[in-house]
C-alpha positions as CSV (number, residue, x, y, z in Angstrom):
1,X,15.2,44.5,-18.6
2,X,15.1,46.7,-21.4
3,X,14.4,44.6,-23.8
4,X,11.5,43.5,-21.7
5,X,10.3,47.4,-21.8
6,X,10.6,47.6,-25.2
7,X,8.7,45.0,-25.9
8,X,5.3,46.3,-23.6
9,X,6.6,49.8,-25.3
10,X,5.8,48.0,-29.1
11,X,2.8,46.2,-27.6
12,X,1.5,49.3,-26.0
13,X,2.5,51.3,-29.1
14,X,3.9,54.3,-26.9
15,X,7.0,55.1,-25.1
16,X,6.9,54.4,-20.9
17,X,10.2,56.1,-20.7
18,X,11.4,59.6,-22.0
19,X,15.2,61.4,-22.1
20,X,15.2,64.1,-19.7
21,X,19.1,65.2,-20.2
22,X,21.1,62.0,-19.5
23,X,18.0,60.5,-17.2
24,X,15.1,58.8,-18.2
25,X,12.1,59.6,-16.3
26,X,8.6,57.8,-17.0
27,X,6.0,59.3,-18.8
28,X,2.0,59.5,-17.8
29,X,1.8,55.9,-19.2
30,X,4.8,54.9,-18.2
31,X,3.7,56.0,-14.1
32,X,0.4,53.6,-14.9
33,X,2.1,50.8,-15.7
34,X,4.4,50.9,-12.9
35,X,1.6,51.1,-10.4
36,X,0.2,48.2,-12.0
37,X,3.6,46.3,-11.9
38,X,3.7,46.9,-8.3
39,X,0.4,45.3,-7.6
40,X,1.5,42.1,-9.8
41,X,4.6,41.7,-8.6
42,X,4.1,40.2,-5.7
43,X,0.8,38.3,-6.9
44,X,3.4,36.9,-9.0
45,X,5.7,36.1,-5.9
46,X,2.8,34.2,-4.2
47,X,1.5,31.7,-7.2
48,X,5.3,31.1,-7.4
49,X,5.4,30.3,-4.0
50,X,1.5,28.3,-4.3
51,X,2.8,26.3,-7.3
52,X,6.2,25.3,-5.4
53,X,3.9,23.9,-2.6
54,X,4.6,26.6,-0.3
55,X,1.6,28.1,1.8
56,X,0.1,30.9,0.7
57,X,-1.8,33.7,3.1
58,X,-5.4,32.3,4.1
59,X,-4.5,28.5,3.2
60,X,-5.6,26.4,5.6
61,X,-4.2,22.4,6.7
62,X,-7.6,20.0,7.0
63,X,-7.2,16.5,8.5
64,X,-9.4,13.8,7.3
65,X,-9.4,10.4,9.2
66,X,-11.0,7.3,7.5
67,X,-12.1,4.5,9.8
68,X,-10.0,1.0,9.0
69,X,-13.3,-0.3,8.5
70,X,-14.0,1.9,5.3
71,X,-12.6,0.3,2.4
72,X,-9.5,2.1,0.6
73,X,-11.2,1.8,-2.8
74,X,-14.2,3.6,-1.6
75,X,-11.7,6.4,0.2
């Protein structure tokens, strides 16, 4: 995980975190970001779950029936 922040840290060319004694406690930017990664995360979840095959919220099942008479080439 911190290697992970690190790397949006170099990207972002600030710091997210700052020492506050022996804590670390976020900065502005670092407060942004993490009510950003909130909203992701479980976007994230959920095209996980979509690409697995798994419904998703508002997905719907439809039915179609082909008559025998219809050729399969044509269906």
């Amino acid at each position: 995980m911190s290697g992970q922040i690190k790397l949006l840290e170099d990207q972002l060319q600030s710091t997210l975190f700052e020492k506050q004694g022996r804590r670390l406690v976020p900065t502005e930017l670092g407060r942004i970001a993490y009510a950003y990664a909130e909203e992701i995360s479980p976007r994230g979840l959920e095209l996980a779950s979509a690409l697995r095959g798994a419904r998703t919220r508002g997905s719907r099942q439809v039915t179609v029936g082909v008559a025998d008479a219809v050729p399969k080439l044509i269906t």
